[in-house]
N, CA, C and O atoms as a Tripos MOL2 file, in Angstrom:
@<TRIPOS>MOLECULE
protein
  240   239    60     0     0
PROTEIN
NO_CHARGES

@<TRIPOS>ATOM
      1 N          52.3290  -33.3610  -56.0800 N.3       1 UNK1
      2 CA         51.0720  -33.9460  -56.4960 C.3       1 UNK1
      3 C          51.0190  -33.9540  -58.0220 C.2       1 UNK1
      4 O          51.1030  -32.9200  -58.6850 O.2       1 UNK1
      5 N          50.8870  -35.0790  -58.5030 N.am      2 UNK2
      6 CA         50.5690  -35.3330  -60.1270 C.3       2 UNK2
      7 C          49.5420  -34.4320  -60.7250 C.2       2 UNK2
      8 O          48.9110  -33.7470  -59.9200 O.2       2 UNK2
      9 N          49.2980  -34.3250  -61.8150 N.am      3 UNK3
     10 CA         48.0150  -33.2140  -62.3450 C.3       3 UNK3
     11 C          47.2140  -34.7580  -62.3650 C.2       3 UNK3
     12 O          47.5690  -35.8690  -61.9730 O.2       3 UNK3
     13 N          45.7900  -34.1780  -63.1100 N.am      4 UNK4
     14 CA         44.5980  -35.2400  -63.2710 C.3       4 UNK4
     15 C          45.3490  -35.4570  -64.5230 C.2       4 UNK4
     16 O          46.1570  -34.8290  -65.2070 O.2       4 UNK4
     17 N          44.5990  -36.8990  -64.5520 N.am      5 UNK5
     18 CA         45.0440  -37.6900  -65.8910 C.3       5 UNK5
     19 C          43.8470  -37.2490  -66.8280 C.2       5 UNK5
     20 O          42.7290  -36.9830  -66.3870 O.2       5 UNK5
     21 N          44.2490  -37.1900  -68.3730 N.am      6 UNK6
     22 CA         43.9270  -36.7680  -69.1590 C.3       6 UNK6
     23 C          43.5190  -37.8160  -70.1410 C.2       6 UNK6
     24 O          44.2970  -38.0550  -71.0650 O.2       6 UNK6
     25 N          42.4210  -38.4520  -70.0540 N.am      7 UNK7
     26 CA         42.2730  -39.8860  -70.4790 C.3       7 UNK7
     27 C          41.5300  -39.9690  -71.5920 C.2       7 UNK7
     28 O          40.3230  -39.7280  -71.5810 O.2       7 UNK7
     29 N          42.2410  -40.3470  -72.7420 N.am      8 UNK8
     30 CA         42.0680  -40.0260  -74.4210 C.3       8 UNK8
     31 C          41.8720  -41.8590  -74.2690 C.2       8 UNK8
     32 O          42.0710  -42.6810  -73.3740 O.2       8 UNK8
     33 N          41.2760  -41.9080  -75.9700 N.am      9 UNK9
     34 CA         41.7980  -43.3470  -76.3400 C.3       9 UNK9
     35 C          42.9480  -43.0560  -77.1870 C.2       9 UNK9
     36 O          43.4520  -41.9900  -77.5390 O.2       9 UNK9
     37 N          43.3120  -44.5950  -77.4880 N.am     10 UNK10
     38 CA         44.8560  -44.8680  -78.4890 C.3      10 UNK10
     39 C          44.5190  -43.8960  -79.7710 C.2      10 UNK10
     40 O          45.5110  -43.5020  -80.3830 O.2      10 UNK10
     41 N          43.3830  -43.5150  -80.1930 N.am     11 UNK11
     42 CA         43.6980  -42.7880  -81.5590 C.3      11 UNK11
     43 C          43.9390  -41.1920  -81.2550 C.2      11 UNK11
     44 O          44.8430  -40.4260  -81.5880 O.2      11 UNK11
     45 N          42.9060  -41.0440  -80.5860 N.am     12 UNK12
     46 CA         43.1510  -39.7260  -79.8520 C.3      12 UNK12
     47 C          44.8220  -39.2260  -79.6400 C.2      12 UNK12
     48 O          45.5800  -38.3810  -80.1160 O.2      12 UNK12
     49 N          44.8520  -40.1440  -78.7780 N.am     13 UNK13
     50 CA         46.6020  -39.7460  -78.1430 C.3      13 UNK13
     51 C          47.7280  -40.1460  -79.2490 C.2      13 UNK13
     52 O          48.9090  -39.8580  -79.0590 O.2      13 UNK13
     53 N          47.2150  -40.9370  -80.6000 N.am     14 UNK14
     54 CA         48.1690  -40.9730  -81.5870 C.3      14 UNK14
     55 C          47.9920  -39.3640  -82.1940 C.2      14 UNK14
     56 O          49.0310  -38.8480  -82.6060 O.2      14 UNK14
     57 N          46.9120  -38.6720  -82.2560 N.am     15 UNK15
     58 CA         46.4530  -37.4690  -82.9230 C.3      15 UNK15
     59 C          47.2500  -36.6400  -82.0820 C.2      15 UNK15
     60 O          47.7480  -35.7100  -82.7170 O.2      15 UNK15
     61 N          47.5800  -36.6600  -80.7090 N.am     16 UNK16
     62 CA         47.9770  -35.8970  -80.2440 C.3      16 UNK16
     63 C          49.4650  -36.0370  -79.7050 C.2      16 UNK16
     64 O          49.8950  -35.2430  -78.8680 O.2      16 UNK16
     65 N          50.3520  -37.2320  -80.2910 N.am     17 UNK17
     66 CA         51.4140  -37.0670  -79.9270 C.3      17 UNK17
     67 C          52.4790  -37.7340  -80.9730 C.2      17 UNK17
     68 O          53.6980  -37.5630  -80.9480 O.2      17 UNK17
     69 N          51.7640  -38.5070  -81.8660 N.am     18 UNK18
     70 CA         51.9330  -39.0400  -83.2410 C.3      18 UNK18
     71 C          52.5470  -40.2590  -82.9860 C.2      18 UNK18
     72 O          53.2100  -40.7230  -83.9140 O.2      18 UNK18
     73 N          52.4800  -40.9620  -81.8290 N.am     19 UNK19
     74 CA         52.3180  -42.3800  -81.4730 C.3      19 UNK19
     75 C          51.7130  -43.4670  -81.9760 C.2      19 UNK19
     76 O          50.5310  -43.5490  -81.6420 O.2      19 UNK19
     77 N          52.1660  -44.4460  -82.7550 N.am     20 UNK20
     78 CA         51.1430  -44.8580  -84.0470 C.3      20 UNK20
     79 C          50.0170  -45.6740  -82.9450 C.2      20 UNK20
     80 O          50.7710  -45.9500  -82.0120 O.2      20 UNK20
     81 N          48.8910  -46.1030  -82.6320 N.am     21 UNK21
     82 CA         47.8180  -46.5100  -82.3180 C.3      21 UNK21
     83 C          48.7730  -48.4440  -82.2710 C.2      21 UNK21
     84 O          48.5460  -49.0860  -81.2450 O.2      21 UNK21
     85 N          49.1310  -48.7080  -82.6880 N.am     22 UNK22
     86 CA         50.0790  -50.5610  -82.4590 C.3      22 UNK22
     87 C          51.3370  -50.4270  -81.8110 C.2      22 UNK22
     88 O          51.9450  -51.4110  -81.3900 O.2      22 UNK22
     89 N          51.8630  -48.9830  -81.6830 N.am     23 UNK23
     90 CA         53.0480  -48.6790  -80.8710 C.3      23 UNK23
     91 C          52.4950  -48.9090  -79.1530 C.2      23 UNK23
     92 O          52.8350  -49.6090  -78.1990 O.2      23 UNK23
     93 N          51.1270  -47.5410  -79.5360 N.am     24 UNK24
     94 CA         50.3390  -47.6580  -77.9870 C.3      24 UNK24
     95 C          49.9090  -49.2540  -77.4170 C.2      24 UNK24
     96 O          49.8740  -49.5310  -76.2180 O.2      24 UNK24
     97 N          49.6710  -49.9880  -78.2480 N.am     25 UNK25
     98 CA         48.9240  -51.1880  -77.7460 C.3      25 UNK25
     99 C          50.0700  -51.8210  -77.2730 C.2      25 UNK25
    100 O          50.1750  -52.3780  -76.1800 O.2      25 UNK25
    101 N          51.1590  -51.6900  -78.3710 N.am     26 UNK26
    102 CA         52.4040  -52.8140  -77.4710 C.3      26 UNK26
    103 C          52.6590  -52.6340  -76.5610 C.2      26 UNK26
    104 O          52.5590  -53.5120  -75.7050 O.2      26 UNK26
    105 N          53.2040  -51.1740  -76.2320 N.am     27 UNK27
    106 CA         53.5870  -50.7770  -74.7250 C.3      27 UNK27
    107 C          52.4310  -50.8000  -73.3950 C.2      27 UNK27
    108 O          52.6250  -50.6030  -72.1950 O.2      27 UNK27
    109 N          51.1340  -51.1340  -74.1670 N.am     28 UNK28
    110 CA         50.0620  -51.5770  -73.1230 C.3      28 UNK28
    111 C          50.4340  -53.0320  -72.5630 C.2      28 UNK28
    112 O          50.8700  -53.4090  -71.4750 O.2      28 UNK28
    113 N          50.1300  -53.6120  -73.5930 N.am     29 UNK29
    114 CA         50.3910  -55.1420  -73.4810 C.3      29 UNK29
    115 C          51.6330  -55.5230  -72.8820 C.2      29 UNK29
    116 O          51.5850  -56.5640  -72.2260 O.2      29 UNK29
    117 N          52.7990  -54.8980  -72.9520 N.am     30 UNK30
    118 CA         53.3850  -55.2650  -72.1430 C.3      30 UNK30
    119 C          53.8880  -54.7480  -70.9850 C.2      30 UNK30
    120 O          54.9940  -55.0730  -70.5520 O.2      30 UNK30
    121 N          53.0420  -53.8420  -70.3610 N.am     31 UNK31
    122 CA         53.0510  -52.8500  -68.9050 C.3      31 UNK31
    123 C          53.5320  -51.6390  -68.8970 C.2      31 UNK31
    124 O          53.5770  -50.9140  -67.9030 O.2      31 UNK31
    125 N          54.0610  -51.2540  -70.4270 N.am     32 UNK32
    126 CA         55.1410  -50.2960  -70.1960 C.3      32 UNK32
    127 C          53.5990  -48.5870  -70.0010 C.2      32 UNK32
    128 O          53.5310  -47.4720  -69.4830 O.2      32 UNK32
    129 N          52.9700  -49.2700  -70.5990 N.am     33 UNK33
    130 CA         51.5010  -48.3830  -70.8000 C.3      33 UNK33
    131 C          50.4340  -48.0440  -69.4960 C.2      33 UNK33
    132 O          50.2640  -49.1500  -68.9830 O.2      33 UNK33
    133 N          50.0370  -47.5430  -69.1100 N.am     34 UNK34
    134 CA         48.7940  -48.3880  -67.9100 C.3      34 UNK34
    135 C          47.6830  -47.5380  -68.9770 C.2      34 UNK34
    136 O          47.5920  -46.6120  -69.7830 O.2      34 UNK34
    137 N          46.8280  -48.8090  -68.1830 N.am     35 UNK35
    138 CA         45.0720  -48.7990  -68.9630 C.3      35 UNK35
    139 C          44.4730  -48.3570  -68.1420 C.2      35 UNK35
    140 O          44.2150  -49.0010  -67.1250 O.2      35 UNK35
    141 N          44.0760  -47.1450  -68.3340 N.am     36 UNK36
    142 CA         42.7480  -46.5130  -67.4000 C.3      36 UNK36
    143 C          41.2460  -46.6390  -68.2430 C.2      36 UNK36
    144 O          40.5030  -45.7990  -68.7510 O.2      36 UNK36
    145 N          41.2060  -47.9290  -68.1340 N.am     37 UNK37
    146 CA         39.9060  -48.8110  -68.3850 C.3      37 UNK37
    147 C          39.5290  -48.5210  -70.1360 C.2      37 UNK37
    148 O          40.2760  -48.4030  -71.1070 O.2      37 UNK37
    149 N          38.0760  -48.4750  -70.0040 N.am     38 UNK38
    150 CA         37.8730  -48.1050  -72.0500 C.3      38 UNK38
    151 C          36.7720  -47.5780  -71.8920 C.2      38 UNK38
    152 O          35.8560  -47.7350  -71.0840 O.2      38 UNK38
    153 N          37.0080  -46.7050  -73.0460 N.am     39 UNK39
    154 CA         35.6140  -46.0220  -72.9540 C.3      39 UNK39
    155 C          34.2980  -46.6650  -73.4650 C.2      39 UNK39
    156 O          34.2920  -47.8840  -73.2970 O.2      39 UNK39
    157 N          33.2110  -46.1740  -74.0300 N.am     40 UNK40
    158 CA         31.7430  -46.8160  -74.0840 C.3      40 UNK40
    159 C          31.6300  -47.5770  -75.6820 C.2      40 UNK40
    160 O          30.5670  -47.9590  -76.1720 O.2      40 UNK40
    161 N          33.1640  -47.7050  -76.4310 N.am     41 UNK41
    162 CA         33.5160  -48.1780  -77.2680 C.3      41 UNK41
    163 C          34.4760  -49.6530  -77.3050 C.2      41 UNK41
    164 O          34.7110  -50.5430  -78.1230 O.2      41 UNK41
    165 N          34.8170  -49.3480  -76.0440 N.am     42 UNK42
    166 CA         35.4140  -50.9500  -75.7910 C.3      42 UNK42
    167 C          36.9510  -50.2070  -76.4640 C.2      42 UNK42
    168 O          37.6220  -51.0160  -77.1050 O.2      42 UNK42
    169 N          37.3410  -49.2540  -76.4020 N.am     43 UNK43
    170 CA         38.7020  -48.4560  -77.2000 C.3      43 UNK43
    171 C          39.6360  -48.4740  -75.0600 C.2      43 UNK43
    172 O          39.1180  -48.1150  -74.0020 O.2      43 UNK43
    173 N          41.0120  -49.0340  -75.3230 N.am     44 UNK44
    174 CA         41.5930  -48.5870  -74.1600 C.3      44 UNK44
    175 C          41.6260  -47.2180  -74.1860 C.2      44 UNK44
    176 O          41.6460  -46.5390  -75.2130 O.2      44 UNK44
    177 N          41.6350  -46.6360  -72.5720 N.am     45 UNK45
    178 CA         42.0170  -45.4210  -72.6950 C.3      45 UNK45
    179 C          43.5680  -44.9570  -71.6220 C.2      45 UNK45
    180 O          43.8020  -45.3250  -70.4710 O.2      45 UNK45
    181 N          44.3610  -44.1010  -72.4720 N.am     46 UNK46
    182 CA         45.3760  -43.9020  -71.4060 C.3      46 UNK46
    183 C          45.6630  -42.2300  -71.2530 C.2      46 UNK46
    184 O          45.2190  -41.2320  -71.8210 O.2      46 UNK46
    185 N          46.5260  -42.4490  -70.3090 N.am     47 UNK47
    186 CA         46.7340  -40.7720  -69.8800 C.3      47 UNK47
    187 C          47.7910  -40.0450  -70.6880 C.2      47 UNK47
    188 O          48.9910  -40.3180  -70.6610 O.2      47 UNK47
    189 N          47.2230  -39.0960  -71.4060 N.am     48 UNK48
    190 CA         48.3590  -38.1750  -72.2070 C.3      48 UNK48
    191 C          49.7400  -37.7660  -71.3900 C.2      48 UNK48
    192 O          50.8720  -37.6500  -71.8590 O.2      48 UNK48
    193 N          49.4280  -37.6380  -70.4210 N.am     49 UNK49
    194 CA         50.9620  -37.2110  -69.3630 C.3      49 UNK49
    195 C          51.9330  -38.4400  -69.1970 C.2      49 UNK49
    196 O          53.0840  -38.2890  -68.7850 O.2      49 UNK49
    197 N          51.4900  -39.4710  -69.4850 N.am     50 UNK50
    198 CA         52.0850  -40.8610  -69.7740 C.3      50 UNK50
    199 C          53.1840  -40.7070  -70.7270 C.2      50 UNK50
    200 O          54.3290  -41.1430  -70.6050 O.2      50 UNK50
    201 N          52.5450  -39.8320  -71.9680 N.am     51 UNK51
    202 CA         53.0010  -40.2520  -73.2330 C.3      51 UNK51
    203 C          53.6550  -38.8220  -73.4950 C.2      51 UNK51
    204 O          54.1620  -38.9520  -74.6100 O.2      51 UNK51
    205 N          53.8600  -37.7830  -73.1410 N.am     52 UNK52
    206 CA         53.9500  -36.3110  -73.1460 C.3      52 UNK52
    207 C          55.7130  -36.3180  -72.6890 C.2      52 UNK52
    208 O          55.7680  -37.3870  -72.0800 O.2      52 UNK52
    209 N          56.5510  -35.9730  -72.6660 N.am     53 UNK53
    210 CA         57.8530  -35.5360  -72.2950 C.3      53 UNK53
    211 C          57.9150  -34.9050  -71.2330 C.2      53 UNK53
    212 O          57.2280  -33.8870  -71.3160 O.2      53 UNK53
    213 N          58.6500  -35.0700  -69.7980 N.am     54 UNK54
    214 CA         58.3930  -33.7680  -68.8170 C.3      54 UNK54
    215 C          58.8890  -32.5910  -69.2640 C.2      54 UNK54
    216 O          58.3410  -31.5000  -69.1090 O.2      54 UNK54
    217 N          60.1220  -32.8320  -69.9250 N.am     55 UNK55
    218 CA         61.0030  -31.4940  -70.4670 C.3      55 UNK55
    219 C          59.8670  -29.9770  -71.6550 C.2      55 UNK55
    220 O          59.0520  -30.3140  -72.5150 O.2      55 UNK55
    221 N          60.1370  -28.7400  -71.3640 N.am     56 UNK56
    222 CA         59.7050  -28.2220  -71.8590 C.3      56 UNK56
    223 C          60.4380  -27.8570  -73.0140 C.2      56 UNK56
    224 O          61.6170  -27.8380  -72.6590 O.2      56 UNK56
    225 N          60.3440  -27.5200  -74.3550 N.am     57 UNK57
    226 CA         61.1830  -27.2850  -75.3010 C.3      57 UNK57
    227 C          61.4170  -25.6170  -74.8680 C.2      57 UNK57
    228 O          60.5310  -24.8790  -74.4340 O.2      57 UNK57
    229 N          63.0360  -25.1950  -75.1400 N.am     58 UNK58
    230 CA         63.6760  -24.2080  -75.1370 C.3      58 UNK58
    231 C          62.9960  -22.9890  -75.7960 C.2      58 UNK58
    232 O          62.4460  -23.2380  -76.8680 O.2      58 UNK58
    233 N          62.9330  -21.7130  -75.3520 N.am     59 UNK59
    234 CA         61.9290  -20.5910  -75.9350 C.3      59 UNK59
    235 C          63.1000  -20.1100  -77.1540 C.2      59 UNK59
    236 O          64.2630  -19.8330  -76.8630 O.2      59 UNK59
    237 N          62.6530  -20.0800  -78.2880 N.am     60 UNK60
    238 CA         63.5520  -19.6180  -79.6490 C.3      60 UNK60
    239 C          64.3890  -18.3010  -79.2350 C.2      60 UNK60
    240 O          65.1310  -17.7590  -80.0540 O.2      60 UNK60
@<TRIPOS>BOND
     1     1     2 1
     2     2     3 1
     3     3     4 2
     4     3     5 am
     5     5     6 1
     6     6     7 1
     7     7     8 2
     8     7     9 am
     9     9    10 1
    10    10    11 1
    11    11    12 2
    12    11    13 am
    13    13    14 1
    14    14    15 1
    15    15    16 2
    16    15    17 am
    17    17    18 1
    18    18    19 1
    19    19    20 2
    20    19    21 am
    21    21    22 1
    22    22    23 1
    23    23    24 2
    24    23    25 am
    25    25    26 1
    26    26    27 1
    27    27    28 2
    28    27    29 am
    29    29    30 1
    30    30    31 1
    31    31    32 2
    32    31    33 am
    33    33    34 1
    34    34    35 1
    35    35    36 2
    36    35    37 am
    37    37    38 1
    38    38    39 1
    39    39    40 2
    40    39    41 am
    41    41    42 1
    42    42    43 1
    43    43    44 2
    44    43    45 am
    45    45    46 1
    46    46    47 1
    47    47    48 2
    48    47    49 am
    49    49    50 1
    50    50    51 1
    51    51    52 2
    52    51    53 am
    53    53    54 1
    54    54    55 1
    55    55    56 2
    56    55    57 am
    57    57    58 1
    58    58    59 1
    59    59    60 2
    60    59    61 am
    61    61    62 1
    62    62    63 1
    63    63    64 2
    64    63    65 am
    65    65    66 1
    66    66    67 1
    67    67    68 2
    68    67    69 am
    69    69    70 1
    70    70    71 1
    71    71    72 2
    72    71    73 am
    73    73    74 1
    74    74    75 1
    75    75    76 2
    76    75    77 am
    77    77    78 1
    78    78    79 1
    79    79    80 2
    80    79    81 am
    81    81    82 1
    82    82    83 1
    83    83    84 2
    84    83    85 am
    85    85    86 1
    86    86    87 1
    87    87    88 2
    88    87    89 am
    89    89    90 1
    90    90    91 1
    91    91    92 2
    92    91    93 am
    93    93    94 1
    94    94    95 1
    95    95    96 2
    96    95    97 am
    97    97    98 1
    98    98    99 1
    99    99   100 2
   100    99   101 am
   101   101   102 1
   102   102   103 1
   103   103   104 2
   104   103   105 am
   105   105   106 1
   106   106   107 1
   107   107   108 2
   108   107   109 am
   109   109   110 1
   110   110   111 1
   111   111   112 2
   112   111   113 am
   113   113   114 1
   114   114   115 1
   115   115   116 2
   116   115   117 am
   117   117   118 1
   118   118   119 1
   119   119   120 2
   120   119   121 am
   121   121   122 1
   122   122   123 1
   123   123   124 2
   124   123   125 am
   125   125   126 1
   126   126   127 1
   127   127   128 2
   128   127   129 am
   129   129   130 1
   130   130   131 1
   131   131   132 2
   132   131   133 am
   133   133   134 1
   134   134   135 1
   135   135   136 2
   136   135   137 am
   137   137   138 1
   138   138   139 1
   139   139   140 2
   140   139   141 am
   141   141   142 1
   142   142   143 1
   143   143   144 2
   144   143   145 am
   145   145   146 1
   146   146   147 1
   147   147   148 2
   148   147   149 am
   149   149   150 1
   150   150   151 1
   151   151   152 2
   152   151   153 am
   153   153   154 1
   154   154   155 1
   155   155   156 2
   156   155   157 am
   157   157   158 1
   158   158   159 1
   159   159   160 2
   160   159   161 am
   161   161   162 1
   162   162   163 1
   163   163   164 2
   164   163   165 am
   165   165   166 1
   166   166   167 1
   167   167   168 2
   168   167   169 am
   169   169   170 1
   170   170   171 1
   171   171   172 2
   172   171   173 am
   173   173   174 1
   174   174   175 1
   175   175   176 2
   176   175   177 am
   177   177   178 1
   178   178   179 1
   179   179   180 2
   180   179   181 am
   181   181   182 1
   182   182   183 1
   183   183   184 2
   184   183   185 am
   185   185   186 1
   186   186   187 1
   187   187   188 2
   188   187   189 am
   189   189   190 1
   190   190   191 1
   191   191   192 2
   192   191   193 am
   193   193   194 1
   194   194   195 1
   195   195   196 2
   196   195   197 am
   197   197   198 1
   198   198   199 1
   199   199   200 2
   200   199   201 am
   201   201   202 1
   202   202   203 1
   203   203   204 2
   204   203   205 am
   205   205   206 1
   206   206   207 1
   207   207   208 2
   208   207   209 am
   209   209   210 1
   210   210   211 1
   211   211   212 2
   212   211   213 am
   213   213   214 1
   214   214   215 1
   215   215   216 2
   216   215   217 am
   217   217   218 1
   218   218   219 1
   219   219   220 2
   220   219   221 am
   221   221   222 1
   222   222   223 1
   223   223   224 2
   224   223   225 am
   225   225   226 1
   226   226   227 1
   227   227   228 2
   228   227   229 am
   229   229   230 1
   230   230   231 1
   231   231   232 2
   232   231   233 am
   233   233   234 1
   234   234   235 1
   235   235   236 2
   236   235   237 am
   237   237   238 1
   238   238   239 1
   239   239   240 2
@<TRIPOS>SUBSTRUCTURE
     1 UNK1         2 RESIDUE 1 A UNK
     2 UNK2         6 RESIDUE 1 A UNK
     3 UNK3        10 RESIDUE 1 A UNK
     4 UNK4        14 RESIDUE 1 A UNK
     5 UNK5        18 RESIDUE 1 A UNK
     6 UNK6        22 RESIDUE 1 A UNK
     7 UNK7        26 RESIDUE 1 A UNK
     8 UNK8        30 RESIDUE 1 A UNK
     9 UNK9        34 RESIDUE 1 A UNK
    10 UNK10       38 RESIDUE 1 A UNK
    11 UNK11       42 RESIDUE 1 A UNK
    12 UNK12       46 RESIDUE 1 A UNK
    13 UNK13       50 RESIDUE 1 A UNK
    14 UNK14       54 RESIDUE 1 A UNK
    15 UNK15       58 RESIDUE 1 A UNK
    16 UNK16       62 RESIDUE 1 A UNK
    17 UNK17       66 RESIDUE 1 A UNK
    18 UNK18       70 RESIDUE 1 A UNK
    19 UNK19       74 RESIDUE 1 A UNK
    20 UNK20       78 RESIDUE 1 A UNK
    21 UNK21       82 RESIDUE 1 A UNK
    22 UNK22       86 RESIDUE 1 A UNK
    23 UNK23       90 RESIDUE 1 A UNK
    24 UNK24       94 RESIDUE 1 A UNK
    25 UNK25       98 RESIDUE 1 A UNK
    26 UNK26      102 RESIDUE 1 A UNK
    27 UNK27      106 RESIDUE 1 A UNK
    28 UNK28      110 RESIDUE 1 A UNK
    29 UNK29      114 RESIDUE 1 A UNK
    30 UNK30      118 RESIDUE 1 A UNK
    31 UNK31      122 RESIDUE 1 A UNK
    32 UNK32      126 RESIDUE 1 A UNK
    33 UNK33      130 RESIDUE 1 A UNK
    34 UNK34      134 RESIDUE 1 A UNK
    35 UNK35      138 RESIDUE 1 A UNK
    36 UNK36      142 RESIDUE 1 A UNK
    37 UNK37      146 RESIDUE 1 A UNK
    38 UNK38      150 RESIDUE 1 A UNK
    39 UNK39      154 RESIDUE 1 A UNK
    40 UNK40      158 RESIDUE 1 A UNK
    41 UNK41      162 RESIDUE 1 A UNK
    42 UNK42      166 RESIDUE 1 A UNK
    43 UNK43      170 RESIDUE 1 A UNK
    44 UNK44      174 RESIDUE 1 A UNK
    45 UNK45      178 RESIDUE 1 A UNK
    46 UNK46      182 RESIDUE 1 A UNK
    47 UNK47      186 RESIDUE 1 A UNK
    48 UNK48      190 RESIDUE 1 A UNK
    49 UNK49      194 RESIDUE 1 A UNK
    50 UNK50      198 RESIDUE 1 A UNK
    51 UNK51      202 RESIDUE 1 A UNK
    52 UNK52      206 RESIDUE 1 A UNK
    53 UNK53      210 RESIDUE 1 A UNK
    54 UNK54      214 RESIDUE 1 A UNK
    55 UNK55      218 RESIDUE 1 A UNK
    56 UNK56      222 RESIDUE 1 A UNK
    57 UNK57      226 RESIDUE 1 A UNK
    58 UNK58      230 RESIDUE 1 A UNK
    59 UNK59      234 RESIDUE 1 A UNK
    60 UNK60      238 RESIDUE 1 A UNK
């Protein structure tokens, strides 16, 4: 079972994964993204686990 989606807008999830905000839109626009609708700003919103790596980085 997937976790819940974690549904930021494009600036948000650039803040949080350093994805530039026109990187996010391209890969919207052309499917590679999915749009879980927009918030009360008319801003798309997508799921951070989308954009997140499954791999965990190695403990030092």
């Amino acid at each position: 079972m997937s976790p819940e989606p974690v549904l930021v807008d494009i600036y948000a999830a650039h803040l949080a994964t350093g994805i530039r905000p026109g990187t996010l839109r391209v890969r919207l626009h052309r499917g590679t993204l999915t749009r879980h609708g927009h918030d009360h700003q008319g801003r798309a919103l997508v799921d951070l686990h989308e954009l997140q790596p499954d791999e965990q980085p190695a403990p030092a």
